[in-house]
C-alpha positions in Angstrom: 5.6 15.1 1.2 2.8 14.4 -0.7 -0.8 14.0 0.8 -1.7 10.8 2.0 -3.8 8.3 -0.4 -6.8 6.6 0.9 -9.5 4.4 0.0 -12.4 3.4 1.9 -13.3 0.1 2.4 -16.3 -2.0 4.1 -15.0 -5.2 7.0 -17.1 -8.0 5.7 -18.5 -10.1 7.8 -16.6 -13.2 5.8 -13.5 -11.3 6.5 -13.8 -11.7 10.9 -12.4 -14.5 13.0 -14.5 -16.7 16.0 -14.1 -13.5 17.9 -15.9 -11.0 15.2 -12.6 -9.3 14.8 -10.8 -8.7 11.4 -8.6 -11.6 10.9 -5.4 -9.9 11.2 -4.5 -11.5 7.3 -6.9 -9.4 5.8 -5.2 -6.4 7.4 -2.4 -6.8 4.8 -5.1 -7.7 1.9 -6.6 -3.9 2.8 -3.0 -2.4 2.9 -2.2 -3.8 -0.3 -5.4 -3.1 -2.2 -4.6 1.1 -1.1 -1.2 0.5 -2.5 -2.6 -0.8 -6.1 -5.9 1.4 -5.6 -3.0 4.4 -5.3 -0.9 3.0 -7.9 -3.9 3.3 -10.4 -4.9 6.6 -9.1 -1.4 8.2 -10.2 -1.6 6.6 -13.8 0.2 3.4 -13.2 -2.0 0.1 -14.4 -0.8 -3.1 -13.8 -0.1 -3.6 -17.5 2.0 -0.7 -17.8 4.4 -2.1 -15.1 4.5 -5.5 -17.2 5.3 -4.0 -20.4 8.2 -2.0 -18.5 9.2 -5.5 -17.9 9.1 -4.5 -13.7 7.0 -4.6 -10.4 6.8 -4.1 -6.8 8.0 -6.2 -4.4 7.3 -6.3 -0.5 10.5 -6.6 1.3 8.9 -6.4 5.0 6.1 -5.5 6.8 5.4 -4.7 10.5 1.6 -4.1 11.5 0.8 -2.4 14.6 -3.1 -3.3 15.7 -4.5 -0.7 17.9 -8.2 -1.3 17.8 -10.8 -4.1 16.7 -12.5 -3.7 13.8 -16.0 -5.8 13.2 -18.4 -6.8 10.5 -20.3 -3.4 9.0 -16.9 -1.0 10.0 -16.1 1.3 7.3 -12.5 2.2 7.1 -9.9 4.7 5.5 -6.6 3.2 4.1 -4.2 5.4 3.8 -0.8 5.2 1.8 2.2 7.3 1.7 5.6 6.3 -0.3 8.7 7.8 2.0 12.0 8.0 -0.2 15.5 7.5 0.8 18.4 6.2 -0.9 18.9 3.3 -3.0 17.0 0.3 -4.0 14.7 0.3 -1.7 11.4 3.0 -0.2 8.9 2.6 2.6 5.6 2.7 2.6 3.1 4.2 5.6 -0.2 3.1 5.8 -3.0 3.3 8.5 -6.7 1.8 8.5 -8.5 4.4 10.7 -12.4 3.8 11.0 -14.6 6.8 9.8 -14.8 8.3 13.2 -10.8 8.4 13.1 -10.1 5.8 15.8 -6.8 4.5 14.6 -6.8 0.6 14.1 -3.9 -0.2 12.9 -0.3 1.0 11.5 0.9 -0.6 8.9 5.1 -0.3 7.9 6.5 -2.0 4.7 9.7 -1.9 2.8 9.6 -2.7 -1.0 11.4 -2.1 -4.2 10.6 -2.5 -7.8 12.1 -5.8 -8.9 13.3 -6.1 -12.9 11.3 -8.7 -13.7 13.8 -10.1 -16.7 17.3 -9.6 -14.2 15.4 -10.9 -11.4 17.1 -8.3 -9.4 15.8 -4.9 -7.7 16.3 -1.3 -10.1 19.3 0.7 -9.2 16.6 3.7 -8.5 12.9 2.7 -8.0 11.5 6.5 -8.1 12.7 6.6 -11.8 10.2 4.1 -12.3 7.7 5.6 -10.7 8.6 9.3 -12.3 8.5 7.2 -15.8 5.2 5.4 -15.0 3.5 7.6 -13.1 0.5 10.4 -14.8 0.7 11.7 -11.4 4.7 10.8 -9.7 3.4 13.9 -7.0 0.9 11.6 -5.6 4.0 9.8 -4.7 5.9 12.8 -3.6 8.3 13.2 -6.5 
């Protein structure tokens, strides 16, 4: 398995609910920007995927929240691809504050959907292995 991604990112103070707590929403918005951040960081830009005439697709996500974060936390994002078999791969993520206190787990399913068939590829770590600069950031 390959080391996990992260990228550190700021709660804004925009960002909280009545309570001063991260709206749970933005949760995702953080998981997401980790996946593109680590998408970018292996060699794969957003225009690369759209001339290969594909892109990932969310097929589920389950978020755990363990602890509140609050305007002025700095946080660690971390992303890790997990292969099986088939069309599909999951994706681990956790938002952890600098001190380590784990503050949420974040689970998602995707695939890599032909954007011209409208259907998902056969094998999405081809794509990847094809895309990719780096395909060992995503453990191939």
């Amino acid at each position: 398995m390959a080391e996990p991604f992260s990228v550190r990112v700021e709660v804004r103070g925009y960002e909280t609910d009545t309570q001063g707590h991260l709206n749970q929403a933005v949760y995702l918005q953080y998981a997401e920007h980790a996946r593109w951040a680590m998408l970018r960081d292996a060699g794969i830009e957003q225009h690369d995927l759209l001339a290969r005439r594909v892109g990932p697709v969310v097929l589920e996500t389950t978020i755990r929240y363990l602890r509140e974060l609050r305007a002025g936390d700095s946080v660690d994002v971390g992303c890790v691809f997990e292969w099986g078999e088939g069309k599909t791969f999951r994706v681990l993520q956790e938002i952890r504050k600098t001190d380590g206190t784990l503050s949420a787990e974040i689970t998602g399913v995707g695939g890599v959907l032909d954007l011209d068939r409208r259907k998902l590829v056969a094998d999405p770590r081809e794509i990847f292995k094809e895309l990719a600069k780096d395909p060992g950031a995503f453990g191939l």
